[in-house]
N, C-alpha and C positions, 0 to 999 in steps of 0.2 A: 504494500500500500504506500509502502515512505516514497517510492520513486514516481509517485501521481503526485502526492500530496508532498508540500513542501515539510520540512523539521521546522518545529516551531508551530504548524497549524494544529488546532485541537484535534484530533479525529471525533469528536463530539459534533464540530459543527459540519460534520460532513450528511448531505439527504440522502435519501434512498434511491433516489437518481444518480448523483451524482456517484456513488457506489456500484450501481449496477452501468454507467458509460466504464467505469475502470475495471470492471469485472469485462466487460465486452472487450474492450481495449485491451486488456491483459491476457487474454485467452486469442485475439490475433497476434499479441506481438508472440506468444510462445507456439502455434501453429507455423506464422509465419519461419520462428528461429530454426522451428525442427524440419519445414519443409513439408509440413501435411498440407491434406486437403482440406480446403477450411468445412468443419460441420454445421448439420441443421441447426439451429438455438431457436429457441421454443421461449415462449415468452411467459413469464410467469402472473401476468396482469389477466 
């Protein structure tokens, strides 16, 4: 999470949005690193 979110920011003031873009974003940078094929993502809303 530290490498989205600056040190020093609360992780308190972080929404549920904002968490699920870096869950998104974090699950293509490690698809991307290993070279898979990106999968389905299914929305949980």
């Amino acid at each position: 999470m530290r490498q989205y979110f600056p040190k020093g920011m609360a992780l308190t003031d972080i929404t549920e949005e904002q968490v699920q873009e870096t869950v998104e974003r974090s699950t293509t940078d490690l698809e991307k690193y290993l070279d898979l094929e990106p999968r389905m993502r299914y929305s949980l809303r």
